[in-house]
TORTOR-326734 format. One record per residue (C-alpha): x, z, y. Coordinates in pm, whole numbers, plus 50000, padded with zeros to 5 digits. Layout:
residues N
XZY...
//
This chain:
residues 430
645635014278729646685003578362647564966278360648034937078069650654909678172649694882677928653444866177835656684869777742659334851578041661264858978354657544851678539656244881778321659074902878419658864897278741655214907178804655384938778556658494950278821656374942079093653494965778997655374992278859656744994879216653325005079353652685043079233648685032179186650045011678846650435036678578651155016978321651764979178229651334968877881653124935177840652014910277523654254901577366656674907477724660654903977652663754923177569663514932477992659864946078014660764962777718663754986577862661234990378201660015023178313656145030778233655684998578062655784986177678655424956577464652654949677286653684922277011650524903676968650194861076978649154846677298649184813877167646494819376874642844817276976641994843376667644124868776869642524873677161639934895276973642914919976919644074918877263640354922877372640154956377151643344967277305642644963377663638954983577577640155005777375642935016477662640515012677894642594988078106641824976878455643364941478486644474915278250647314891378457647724861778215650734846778296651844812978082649354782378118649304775877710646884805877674644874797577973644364760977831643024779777521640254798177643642114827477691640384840178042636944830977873637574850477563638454884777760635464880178015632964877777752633984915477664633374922378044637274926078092638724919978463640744888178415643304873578622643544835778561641244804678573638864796778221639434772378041637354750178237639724752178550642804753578330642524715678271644204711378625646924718278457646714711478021645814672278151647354656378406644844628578354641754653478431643944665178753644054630978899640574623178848640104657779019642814645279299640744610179303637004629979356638524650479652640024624179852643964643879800646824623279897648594613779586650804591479391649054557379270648494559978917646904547178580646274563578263647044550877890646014559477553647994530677391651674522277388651544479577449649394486677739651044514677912654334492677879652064461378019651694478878296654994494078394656354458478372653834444378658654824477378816658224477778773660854510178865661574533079009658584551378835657174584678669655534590278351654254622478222652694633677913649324639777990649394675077832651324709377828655114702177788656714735877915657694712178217659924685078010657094664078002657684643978343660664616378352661404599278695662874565378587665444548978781665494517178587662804504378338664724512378069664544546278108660744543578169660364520377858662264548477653659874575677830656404558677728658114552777359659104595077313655694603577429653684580777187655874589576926655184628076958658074640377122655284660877295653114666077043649604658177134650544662477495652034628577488648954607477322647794601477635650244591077936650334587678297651884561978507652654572778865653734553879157657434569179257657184589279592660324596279788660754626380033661244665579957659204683879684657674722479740655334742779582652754760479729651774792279538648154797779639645334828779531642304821579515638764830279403637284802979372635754807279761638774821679955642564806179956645724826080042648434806079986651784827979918654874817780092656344779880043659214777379815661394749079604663094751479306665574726379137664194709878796667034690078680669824705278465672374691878705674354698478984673264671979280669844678779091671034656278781670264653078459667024655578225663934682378364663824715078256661294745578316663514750678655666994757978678666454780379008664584785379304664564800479661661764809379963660524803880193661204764380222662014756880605660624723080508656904736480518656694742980864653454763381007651804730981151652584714080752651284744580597648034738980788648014703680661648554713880291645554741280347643674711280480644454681880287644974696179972644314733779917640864737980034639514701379902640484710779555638994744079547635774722979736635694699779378636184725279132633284742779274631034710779314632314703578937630724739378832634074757178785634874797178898638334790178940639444824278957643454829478985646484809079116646394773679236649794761979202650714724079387653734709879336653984685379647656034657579806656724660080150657194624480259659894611780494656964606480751656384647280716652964641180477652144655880215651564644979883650394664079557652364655479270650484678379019648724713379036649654741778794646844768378682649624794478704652604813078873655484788378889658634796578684660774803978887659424800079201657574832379158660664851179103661984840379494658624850879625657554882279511660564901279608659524894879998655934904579908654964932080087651004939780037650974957879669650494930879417647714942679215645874948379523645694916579537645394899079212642504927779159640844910879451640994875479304639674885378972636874901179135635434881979358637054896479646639754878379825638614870680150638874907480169642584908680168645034897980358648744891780260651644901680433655474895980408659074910280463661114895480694664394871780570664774848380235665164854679868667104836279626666644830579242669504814379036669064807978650671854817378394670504793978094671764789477741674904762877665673014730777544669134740077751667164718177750668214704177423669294729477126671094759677186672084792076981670884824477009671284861576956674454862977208675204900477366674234901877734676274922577964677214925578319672994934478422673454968078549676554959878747674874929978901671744949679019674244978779171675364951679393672034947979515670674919979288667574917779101668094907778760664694891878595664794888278226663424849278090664704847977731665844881777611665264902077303666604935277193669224943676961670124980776915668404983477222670544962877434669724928877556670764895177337670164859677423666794845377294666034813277505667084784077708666394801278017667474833677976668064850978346667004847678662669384865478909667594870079233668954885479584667254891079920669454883780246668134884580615669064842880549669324814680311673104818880302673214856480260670604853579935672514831579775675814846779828674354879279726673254859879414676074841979295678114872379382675834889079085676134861678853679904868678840679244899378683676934890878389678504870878055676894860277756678484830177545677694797077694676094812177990675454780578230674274782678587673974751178861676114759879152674394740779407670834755979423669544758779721671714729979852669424723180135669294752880267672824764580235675384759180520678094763180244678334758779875679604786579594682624774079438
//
């Protein structure tokens, strides 16, 4: 098989390694990919714009001109532009909802009315186009509270607020375009307490498999701190989701979405990604869905897949899933991010990254976020710039594995939480 991953992070990285472990993947093209697809075995970068609607004609002539046998398009931002739709209407195999289906994601507002349709459990929550009556509102409401841009954001977009303030100051950055057009419309959600997970789920529109649980740690802060960022680290499976809770989520959530989209006349083709909150009570309740892989939850899962992975995104793109089944290694992975000094705010670039090969010789696995090349060797080019990831037979033994890696890589200003995983871990790294 010749495969196009659509994207240029650690996600990207991730599932190019995956497939070019399986020896039916000859090749993966990745567009534009990073400074780590880049230095991978049978697999190049292609450095076309994913984020341009006139592009996708290019990357349409590519993929038939190479006579390629799945597009994987990673990022949400080109899903929410029509990517998917663009390459099917060349008859190109496409993994990833249209554009349609992407909304679950590019508007929060269009997800709850979604949530709303399908009976879900959710948070209780109002939408606003206008800043005097979103703020009306929050006061007869009061805090704590959550307000989220309705559209993309790169996951800043959500602030839990402690104290109105904070809320007031939310609503005001949105409306005055800290998000760009994401924030012209806002949602106000009821605060829910409890545990969060994500459930990574395929799907074909007909047939769910959800991948193993997992949870990752948003805030930039040790004790989980601090403003949101795309995810500071991650680890699965989450003990939390229990078999009898999974059932639940597949239940209550999973297959009444799929249900809707379906009534609502959408082939949603691809992953189904819902960030929950497990209540105190043990319930479950979806906070949003993602059209996509989850950054960098995907890194702590794929590592224990065991069924080849283009297997079974082939199967989704097609039609096919309820065809395949998906099965697992034993024990628990680990993914830690090393992240630029100053992420989520400003941060330099262009710093020398060493320490990669000596991390992965102690058994890590290093996946490359935001990297470039300089004279061939990698240089800082983002906020999140590794994800160091380690398999152990427990929680414990990942994450020792992991930080044990970690020790071993420098770039200037390299920052990493210590405490991910927290839960899970009988004992901290120091």
């Amino acid at each position: 098989m010749k495969i196009i991953v659509i994207g240029s992070g650690g996600r990207e990285h991730a599932i190019a390694k995956t497939l070019l472990q399986s020896p039916q993947v000859q090749h993966v093209v990745c567009i534009p990919g990073n400074g780590g697809t880049a230095r991978l075995k049978r697999c190049e970068n292609l450095p076309l714009k994913i984020d341009q609607i006139d592009q996708f004609q290019a990357i349409a002539d590519y993929a038939k001109t190479h006579a390629i046998d799945l597009i994987i398009v990673g990022p949400e931002a080109p899903l929410a532009l029509g990517i998917t739709d663009a390459l099917q209407s060349h008859n190109l195999t496409v993994f990833g909802p249209t554009q349609a289906g992407a909304q679950i994601e590019s508007s929060k507002a269009w997800a709850k009315a979604l949530m709303s349709e399908a009976s879900i459990p959710t948070a209780i929550s109002a939408v606003f186009t206008e800043e005097i009556a979103a703020r009306a509102y929050l006061q007869s409401q009061g805090a704590p509270i959550v307000i989220k841009a309705d559209g993309l954001a790169s996951g800043k977009g959500v602030t839990v607020a402690i104290t109105l303030e904070e809320a007031e100051a939310a609503i005001a950055e949105a409306f005055a375009g800290k998000f760009g057009l994401a924030g012209q419309k806002v949602v106000i959600e009821e605060y829910l307490t409890g545990q969060e997970a994500s459930i990574l789920a395929l799907t074909d529109g007909e047939t769910i498999r959800p991948l193993i649980s997992a949870q990752d740690h948003k805030r930039i802060g040790e004790g989980d701190t601090g403003p949101n960022t795309g995810g500071m680290g991650a680890y699965a499976p989450a003990p939390l989701v229990t078999p009898e809770l999974s059932d639940r989520i597949n239940q209550e959530i999973l297959l009444p979405t799929i249900a809707t989209l379906k009534k609502w006349g959408i082939s949603y083709r691809g992953v189904l990604y819902a960030g929950l909150m497990i209540t105190p009570e043990g319930d479950p309740k979806a906070i949003e869905f993602n059209c996509r892989f989850g950054d960098p939850e995907i890194q702590a899962i794929l590592p224990l897949l065991e069924t080849p992975l283009e297997t079974l995104l082939l199967a989704t793109a097609q039609g096919k899933l309820a065809q395949q089944e998906i099965t697992w290694k034993p024990g628990a992975c680990a993914c830690v991010v090393a992240a630029s000094d100053g992420y989520p705010g400003s941060f330099e670039k262009g710093f020398p990254i060493t320490g990669i090969e000596v991390a992965e010789a102690q058994g890590a696995i290093v996946f490359e976020a935001g990297t470039s090349l300089n004279d061939n060797r990698p240089v800082t080019s983002g906020g999140r710039v590794l994800g160091v990831t380690a398999v152990g037979a427990t929680h414990d033994l990942a994450f020792d594995k992991a930080y044990q890696a970690i020790a071993s890589i420098y770039f200037q200003g390299l920052y990493t939480r210590r405490d991910i995983g927290h839960r899970v871990r009988q004992k901290q790294s120091q």
